[in-house]
N, C-alpha and C positions, 0 to 999 in steps of 0.2 A: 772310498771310491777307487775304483780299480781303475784305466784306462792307456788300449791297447792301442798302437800305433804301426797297422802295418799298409803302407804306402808301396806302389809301384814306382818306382823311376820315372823321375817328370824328364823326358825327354830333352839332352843338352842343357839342363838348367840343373837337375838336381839328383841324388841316385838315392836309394833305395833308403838305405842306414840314413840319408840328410834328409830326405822326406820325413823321416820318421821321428828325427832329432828334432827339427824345426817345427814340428806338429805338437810335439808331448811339452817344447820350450811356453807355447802359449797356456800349454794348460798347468805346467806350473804357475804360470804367473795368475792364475784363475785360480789356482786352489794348490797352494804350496802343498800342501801334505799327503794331496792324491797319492797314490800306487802306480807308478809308472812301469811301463812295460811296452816293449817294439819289438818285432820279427821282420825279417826282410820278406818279401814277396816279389815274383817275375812269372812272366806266362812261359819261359822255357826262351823267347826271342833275345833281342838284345836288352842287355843289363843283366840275365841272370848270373852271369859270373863277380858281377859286382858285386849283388844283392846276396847273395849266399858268405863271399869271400868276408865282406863288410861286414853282415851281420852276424854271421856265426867265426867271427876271428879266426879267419882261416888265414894264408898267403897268398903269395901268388910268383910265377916263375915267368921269365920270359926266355919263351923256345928257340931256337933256332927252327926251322921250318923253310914252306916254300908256298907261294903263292899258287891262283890255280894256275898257271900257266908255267911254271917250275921254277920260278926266279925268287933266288934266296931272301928270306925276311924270317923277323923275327914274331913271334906271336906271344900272348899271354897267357896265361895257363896256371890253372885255380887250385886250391887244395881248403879242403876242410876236414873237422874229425881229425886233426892232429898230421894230418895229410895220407890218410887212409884214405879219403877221396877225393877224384878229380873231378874239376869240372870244365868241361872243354866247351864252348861255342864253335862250330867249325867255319863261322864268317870271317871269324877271326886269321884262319889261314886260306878259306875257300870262299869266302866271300866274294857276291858280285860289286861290293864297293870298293875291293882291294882294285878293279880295273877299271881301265879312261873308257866310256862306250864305244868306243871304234874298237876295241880289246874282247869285246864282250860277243864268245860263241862256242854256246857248250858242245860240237863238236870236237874241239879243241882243250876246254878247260878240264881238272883233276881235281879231285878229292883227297890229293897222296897228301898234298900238308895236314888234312886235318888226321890223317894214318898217321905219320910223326911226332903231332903232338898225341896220339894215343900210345902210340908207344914208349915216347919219353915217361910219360906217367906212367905206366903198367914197370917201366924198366928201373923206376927210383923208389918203389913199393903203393901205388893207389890198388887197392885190392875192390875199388867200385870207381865206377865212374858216371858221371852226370853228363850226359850228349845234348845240347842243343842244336838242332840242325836247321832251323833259320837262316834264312839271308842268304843262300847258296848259290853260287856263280855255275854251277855243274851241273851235268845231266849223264853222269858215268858210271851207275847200280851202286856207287863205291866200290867199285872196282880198283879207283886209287889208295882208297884208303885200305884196302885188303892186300893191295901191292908193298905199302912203306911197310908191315906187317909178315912180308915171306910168301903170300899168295904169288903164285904164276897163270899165267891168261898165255893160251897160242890158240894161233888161226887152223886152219885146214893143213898147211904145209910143216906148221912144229915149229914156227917161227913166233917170238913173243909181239905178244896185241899189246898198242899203248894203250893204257889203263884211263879211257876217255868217252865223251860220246861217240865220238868218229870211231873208235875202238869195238862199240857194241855188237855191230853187225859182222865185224869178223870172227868172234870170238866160237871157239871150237872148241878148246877143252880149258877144263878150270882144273889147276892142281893144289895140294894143300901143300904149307910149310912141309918140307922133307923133315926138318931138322927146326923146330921154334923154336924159338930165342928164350918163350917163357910161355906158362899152360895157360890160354888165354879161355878154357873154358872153370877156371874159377875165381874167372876177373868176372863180375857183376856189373852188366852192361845197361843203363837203364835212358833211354832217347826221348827225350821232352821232341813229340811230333803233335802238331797241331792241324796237322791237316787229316781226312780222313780220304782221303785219294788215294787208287790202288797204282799199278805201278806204269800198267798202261794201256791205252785204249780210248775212248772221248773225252774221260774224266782223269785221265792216268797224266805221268809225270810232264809228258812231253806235250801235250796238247792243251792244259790246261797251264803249265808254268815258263816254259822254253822260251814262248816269245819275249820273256822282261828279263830273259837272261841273254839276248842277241839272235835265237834263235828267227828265220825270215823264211818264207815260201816253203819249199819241199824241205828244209834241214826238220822242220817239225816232223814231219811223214818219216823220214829217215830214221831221226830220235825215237821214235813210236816203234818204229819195227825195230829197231836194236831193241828198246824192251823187253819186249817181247818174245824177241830168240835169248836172250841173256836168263830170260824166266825157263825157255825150255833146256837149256843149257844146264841151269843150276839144278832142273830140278831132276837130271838126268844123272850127272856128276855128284850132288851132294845130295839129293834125295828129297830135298825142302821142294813144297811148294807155295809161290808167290803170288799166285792170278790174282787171289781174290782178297789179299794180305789187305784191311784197312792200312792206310799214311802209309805205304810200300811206295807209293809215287812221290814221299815228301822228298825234298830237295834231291830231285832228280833221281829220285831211287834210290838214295843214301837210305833211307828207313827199309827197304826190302835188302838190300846186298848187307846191311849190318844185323839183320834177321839170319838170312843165309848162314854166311861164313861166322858167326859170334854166336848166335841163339841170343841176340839183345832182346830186350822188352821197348817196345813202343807204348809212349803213355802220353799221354796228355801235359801239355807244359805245367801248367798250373797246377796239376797231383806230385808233378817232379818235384819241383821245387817246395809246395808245402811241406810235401813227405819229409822231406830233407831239412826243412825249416821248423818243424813243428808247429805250423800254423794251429789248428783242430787246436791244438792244448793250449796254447797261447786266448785263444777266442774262448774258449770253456772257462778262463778262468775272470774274466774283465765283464766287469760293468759295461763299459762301453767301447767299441768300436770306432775307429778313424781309421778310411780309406783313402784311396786316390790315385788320381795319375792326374800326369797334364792336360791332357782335353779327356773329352768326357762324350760320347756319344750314345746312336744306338748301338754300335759295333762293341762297345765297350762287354756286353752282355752276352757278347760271341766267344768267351773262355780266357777274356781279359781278365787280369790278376783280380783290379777290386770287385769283377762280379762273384769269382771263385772267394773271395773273405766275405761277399754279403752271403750268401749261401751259408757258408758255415756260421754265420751270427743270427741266421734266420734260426737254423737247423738247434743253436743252442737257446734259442730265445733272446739274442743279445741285439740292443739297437744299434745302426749301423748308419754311421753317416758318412756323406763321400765328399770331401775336397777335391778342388781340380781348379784349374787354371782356363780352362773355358768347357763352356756347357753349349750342345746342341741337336737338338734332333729331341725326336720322343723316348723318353728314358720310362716308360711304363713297366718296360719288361725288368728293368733293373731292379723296380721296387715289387715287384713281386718276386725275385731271386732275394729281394734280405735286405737293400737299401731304405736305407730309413726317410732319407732326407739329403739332399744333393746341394751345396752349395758353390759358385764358384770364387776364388780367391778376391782378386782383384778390386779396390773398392770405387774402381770407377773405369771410365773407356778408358785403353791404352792401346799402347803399340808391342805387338811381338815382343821386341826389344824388352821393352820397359817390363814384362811380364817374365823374362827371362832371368833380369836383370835382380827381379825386387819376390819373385817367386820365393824363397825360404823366409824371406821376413812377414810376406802378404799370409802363407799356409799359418805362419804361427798367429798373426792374430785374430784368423777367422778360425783355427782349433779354439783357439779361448773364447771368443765370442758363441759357439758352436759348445762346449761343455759346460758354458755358462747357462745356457739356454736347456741343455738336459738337465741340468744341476735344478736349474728350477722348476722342473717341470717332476722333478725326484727328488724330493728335500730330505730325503732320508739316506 
């Protein structure tokens, strides 16, 4: 009996590699002798730097950087593949949680920390790098982050643009590194974006994300039309064009300006991180299948990690059962992606707390109880 253990990050309770540990712990005790095996999984949001660093024994560094608002902090910053690659979260430096909400107005905020920790990495040898761009405080093309990089941005007069949303609308001419510091066109730029939003317009960055970053009345309209001119700008100066760029709108147009000025790849969280993970081959080789996250809904089916591993156990014929710490809503469409069978942890009503608290020992002995139940329904 083979069995694969690849869990999402149960939210403040548990990460990726301990989902997995405390899942495979019940099924030894159900069958000492199984074939154990676990891969980290993440949609590209938060945890995948955990999830990757954890499961494939990578490290991790803590950068010096700068908040979006330019006030010095430190951030974390991943290496795997022997530290050939990085993997950066840019909430981590650009994040809308690094600020108090009276703080929070992407007019104002920058993408340059998450530019620093690209460059620390490209500057100590990662020759790929893994972008998550979730959770973003900003609405700047990455304009910041092409600045911590050697990019220059001036207005009309030859004067330099701060590298921001307020910045969009002045912006006149884009110039490249004179002189780069390192040939950043054979760094392998690959952006777990999960949105498919273009950069801007009803659906685009500013209209659709701006208001949960501070954005209120006309700063939206404004943020929208700096897009806009930034797109003809770019496409005037670098030759790219943006309009109709799917996830060009992700975190505020960080997924179109890293198009731009890098030639990155926008993909899908959950292909990022497989790809990197080697999920596919991990599921190709297991009897069976153990998923999960902390709650469990219909949203779960929207390019959440365990829908992306029922897919691939469907795809191999493998049965796929999902763990989770609470269940709700109608999960129909998950069992037609490759869910086999959905149970949640907990063996009776609790409280938040108490499910936070008891979450790694509750997964391990509904995993056992859960492979006990395939074990006998496949006695062979």
């Amino acid at each position: 009996m083979h069995v694969l253990a690849a869990f999402n990050a149960w939210k403040g309770s548990l990460s990726s590699a301990r989902a997995n540990a405390a899942a495979l712990k019940g099924v030894a005790r159900a069958f000492p002798k199984a074939e154990l095996a676990s891969v980290p999984v993440a949609d590209g949001g938060d945890g995948t730097l955990e999830a990757l660093v954890e499961g494939l024994g990578g490290f991790t560094a803590r950068v010096r950087t700068v908040d979006p608002l330019g006030r010095p902090m430190r951030a974390l910053l991943g290496y795997v593949d022997g530290g050939k690659t990085a993997v950066i979260e840019m909430a981590r430096a650009s994040g809308l949680a690094l600020l108090a909400p009276e703080e929070r107005n992407p007019l104002h905020t920058s993408t340059y920390g998450t530019g620093l920790l690209l460059r620390y990495a490209v500057k100590n040898g990662a020759q790929k790098i893994l972008l998550g761009i979730g959770g973003s405080a900003t609405n700047d093309a990455g304009m910041g982050l092409a600045a911590a990089l050697g990019w220059k941005f001036y207005d009309r007069a030859g004067e330099p643009v701060k590298p921001s949303g307020g910045g969009l609308l002045d912006l006149a001419r884009i110039e490249r590194p004179a002189r780069p510091e390192f040939d950043l066109s054979k760094i392998e730029i690959r952006v777990a974006c999960d949105v498919v939003n273009p950069l801007y317009g009803p659906r685009g960055a500013a209209h659709v994300f701006a208001a949960q970053k501070g954005a209120v009345g006309h700063m939206v309209d404004a943020l929208d039309r700096g897009l806009r001119h930034f797109s003809r700008v770019v496409r005037r100066d670098l030759g790219v064009t943006l309009d109709r760029l799917e996830g060009g709108g992700a975190a505020g147009g960080l997924g179109a300006g890293l198009v731009a000025f890098f030639g990155a790849h926008l993909v899908r969280g959950v292909d990022l991180v497989f790809e990197a993970a080697g999920v596919e081959e991990a599921v190709k080789r297991a009897d069976l299948v153990l998923t999960g996250e902390g709650a469990v809904d219909g949203q779960t089916a929207e390019g959440k990690a365990p829908s992306g591993v029922a897919v691939l156990a469907k795809r191999h014929g493998k049965p796929c059962v999902l763990l989770t710490g609470n269940v709700r809503g109608d999960l129909s469409r998950l069992h037609e992606m490759g869910v086999t069978s959905v149970f949640a942890v907990a063996p009776g009503p609790c409280t938040l707390s108490d499910s936070m608290k008891n979450g790694g020992a509750w997964l391990s002995d509904s995993a056992e109880h859960a492979v006990r139940l395939w074990a006998g329904r496949h006695p062979g």
